[in-house]
C-alpha positions in Angstrom: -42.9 -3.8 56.2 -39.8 -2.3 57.6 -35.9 -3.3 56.6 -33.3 -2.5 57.8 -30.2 -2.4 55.5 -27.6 -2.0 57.9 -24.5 -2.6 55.6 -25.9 -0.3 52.8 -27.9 -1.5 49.5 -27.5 -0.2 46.3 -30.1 2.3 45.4 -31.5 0.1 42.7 -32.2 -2.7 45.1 -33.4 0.2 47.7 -35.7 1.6 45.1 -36.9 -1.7 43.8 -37.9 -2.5 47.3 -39.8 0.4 47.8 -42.2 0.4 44.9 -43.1 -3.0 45.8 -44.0 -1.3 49.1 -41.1 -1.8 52.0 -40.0 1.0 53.5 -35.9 0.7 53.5 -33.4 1.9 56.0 -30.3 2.4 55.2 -28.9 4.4 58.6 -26.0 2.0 60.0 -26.4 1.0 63.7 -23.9 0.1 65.6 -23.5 -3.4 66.6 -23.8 -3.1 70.2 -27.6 -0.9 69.6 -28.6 -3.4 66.8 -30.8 -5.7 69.7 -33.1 -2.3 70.7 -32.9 -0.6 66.9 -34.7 -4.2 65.3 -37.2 -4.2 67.2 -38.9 -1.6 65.0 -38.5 -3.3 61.9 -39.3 -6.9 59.8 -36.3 -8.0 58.3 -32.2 -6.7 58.3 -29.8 -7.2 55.1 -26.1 -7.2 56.1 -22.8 -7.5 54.0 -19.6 -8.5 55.9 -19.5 -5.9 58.7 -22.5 -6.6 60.8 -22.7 -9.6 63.1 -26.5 -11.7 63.6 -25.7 -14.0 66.2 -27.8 -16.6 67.8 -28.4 -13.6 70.8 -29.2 -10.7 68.6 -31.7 -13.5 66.7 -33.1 -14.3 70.4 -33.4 -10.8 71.6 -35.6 -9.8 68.5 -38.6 -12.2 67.5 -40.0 -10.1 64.8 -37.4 -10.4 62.8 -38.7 -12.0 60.3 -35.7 -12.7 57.2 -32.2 -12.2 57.5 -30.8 -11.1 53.8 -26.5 -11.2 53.2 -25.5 -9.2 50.1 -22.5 -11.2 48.8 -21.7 -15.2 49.3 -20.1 -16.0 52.2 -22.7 -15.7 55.7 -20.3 -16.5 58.0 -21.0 -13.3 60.3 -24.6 -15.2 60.2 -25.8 -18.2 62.7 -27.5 -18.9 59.9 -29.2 -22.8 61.0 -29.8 -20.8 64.0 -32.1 -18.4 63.0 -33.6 -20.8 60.3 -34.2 -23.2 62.9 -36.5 -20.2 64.3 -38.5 -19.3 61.8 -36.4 -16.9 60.3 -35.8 -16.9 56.3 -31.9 -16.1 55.6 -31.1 -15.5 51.9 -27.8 -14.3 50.2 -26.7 -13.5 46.6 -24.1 -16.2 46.3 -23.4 -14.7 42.0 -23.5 -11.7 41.8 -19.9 -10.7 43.1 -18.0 -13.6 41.4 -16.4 -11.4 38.1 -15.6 -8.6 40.7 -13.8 -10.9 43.2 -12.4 -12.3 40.1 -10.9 -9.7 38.6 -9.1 -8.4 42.1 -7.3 -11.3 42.5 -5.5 -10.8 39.3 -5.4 -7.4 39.6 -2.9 -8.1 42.7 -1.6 -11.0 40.8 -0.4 -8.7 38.1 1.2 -6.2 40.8 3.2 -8.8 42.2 4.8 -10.2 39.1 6.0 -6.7 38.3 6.7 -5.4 41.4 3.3 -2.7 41.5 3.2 -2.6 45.2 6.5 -2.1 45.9 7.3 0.3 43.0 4.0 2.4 43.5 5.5 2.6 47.3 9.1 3.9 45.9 8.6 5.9 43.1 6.7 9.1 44.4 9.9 9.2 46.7 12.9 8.2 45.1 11.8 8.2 41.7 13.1 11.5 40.6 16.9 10.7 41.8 16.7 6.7 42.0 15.1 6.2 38.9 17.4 4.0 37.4 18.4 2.0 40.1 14.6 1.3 40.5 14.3 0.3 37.1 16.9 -2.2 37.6 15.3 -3.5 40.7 11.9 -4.4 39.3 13.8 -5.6 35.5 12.9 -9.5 36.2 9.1 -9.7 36.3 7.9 -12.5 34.7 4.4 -13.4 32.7 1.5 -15.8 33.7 0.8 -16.8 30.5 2.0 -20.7 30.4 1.6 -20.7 34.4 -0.9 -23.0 36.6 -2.7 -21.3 39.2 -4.1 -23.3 41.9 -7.5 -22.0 43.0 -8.7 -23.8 46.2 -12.2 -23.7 46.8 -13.6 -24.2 43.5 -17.4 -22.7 43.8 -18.7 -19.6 42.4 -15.6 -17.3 42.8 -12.9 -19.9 42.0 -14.5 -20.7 38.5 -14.8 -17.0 37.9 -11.5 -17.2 38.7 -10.0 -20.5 36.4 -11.7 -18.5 33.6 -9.8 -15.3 33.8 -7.1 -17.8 34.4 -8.0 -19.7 31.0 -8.3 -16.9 29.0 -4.5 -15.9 30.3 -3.5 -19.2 28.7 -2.8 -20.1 32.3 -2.9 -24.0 33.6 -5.6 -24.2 36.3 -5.6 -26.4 39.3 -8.2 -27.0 41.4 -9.0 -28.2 44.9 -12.4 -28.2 46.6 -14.0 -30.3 49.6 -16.4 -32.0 47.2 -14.3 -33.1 44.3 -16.1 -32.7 40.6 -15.7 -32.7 37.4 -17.1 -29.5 35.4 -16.7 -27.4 32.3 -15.6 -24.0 32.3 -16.9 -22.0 29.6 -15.0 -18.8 27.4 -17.3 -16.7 25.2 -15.7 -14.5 22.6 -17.5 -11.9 20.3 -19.2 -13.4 17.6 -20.9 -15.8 19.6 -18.5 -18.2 19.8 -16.9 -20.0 22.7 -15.1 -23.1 23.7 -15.3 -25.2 26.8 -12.4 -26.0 28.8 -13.1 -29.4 31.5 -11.6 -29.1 34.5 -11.3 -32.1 37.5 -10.3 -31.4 41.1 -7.4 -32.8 42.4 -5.6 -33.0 45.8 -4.8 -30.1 48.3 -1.3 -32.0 47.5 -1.7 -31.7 44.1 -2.3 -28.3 44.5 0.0 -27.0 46.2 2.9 -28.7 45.0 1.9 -28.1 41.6 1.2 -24.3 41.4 3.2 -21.6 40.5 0.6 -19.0 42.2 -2.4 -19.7 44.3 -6.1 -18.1 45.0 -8.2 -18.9 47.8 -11.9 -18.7 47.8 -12.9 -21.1 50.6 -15.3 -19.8 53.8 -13.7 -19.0 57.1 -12.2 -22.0 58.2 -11.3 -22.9 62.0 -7.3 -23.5 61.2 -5.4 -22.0 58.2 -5.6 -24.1 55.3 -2.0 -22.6 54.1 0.7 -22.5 56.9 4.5 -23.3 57.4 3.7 -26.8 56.3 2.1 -26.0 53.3 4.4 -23.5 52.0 7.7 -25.4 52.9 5.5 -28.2 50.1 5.3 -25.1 47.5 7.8 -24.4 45.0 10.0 -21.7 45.8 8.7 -18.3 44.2 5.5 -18.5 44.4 2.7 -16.1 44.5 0.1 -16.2 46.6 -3.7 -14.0 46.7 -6.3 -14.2 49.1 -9.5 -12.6 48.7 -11.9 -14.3 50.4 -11.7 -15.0 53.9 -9.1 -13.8 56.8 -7.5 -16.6 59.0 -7.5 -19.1 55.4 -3.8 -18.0 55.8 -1.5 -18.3 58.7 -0.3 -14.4 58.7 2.9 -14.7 60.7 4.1 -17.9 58.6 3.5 -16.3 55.6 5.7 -13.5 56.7 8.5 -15.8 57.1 7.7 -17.3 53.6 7.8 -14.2 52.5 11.4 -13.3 54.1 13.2 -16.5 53.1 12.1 -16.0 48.9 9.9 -19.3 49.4 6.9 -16.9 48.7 7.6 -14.2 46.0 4.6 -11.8 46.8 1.2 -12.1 48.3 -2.0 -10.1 47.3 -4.1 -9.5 50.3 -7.8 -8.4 50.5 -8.8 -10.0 53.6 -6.6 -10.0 57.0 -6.9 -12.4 60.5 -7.2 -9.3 62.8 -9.9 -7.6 60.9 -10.3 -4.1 61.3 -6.7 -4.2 62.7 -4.5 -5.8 60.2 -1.2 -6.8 61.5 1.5 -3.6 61.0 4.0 -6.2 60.1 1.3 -7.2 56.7 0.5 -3.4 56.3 4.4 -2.3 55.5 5.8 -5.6 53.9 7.0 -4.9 50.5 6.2 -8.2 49.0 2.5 -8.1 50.0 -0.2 -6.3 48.1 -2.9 -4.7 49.9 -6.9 -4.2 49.7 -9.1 -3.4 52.5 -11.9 -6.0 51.7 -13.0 -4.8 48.8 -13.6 -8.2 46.2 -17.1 -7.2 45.5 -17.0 -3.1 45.8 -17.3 -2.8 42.0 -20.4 -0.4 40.9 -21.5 -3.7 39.3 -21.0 -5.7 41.2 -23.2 -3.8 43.9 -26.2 -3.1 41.3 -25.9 -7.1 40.8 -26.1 -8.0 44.4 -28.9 -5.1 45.3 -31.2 -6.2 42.7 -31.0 -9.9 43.8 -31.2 -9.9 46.5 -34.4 -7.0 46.4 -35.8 -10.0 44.5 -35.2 -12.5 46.8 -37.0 -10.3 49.4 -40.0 -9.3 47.4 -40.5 -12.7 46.8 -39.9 -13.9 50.2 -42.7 -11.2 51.7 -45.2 -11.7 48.8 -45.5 -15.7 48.8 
């Protein structure tokens, strides 16, 4: 059996697949060569770069099982290609803590000015430094503030728990309202559990002091002019999980007016190509895509989803 792991795999999940006998690919094919190149293999695992549409699904039959290394799959027709025989898996987990984590670490830079001041001070911080000091005096703390998170799956728990142990207030929006219990352990074996209800978008966002998204790709932003104008003024806002959840060029003018404080971006609408006017503002900070590109996050995701294809292949 032949994979092809067009998006890279990490070389535990590689070598776990090949002592259960696959032979693994990892050579990246372009996307427009991907129709002829599958032909010679059995399955194809992607992460968020590669594309398996309904007409690369049609154009090769042997394809057998579609594997996505991380949560989302919406670069996969995924009813599609199950609706052909084809098994599609994912590893919906593993990247939660890493994604997690990034949104606070650009949370953190944009209460204390880290974007902007790591953008300054390697040019004017040897003859500027105390004006710059006095420019980035009035950070303030997230301790005692409520982040909303909307999209409240995987990612946003890992998120209202990082949140919790802050001593932040958490709000929480998803499309199928619950009722849950999210979980702090501590060393010594002890832990406490912290319920938390979904409200409103309203609720939300007129609620929050700063905000994290972790919703799919969605066909309209789900925070534009109308949504921020509803925000308090000074808010923060982070985005690591899909581009177009946000509408750019209103947040821009947010952004400009002091409605919205700072952003944290990971994810961007025009995707390789983020808009020049995002790249250079000095209220936004920027990752290119990187939520789940922690070592352990990858080992995580490579193992599972190894598993899932072992399993898969050796029913």
């Amino acid at each position: 059996m032949k994979i092809l792991a067009n998006d890279g795999i990490d070389p535990i999940g590689k070598e776990l697949l090949e002592k259960a006998g696959f032979q693994v690919d990892t050579e990246t094919i372009p996307q427009d060569q991907l129709a002829e190149a599958l032909k010679n293999y059995d399955a194809i695992t992607v992460r968020s770069a590669t594309k398996v549409r309904k007409e690369l699904i049609d154009a090769v039959p042997n394809i057998k099982l579609i594997g996505r290394g991380g949560v989302g799959m919406d670069n996969i027709d995924v009813e599609y290609a199950r609706s052909q025989g084809v098994a599609v898996v994912n590893t919906p987990a593993a990247s939660s803590l890493s994604v997690a984590e990034l949104v606070f670490s650009h949370l953190f830079s944009g209460i204390r000015f880290l974007q902007d001041a790591n953008r300054k001070m390697p040019v004017d911080g040897a003859t500027q430094f105390n004006n710059l000091k006095k420019a980035y005096a009035k950070g303030t703390e997230l301790s005692g503030k409520t982040i909303g998170i909307i999209g409240f799956g995987r990612i946003g728990r890992a998120t209202a728990k990082v949140a919790l142990g802050l001593g932040m207030n958490v709000l929480a929006y998803d499309l199928y309202p619950s009722e849950s219990e999210i979980t702090l352990a501590f060393q010594g074996g002890k832990s406490v559990s912290i319920p938390i209800k979904t409200v409103s978008l309203d609720e939300v966002i007129a609620g929050s002091d700063f905000f994290s998204l972790h919703t799919p790709f969605a066909d309209k932003p789900i925070l534009g002019a109308e949504e921020f104008a509803k925000m308090k003024n000074g808010v923060g806002i982070v985005n690591c999980s899909r581009g177009g959840t946000i509408d750019e060029p209103a947040l821009i003018e947010a952004l400009n007016s002091g409605k919205v404080a700072f952003a944290g971006l990971d994810v961007f609408n025009n995707e390789p190509t983020p808009l020049a006017e995002i790249l250079t503002h000095p209220k936004i900070s920027l990752t290119p895509h990187i939520g789940a590109s922690t070592n352990e996050a990858q080992e995580r995701i490579g193992t599972e989803l190894a598993t899932l294809i072992i399993e898969h292949f050796k029913k």
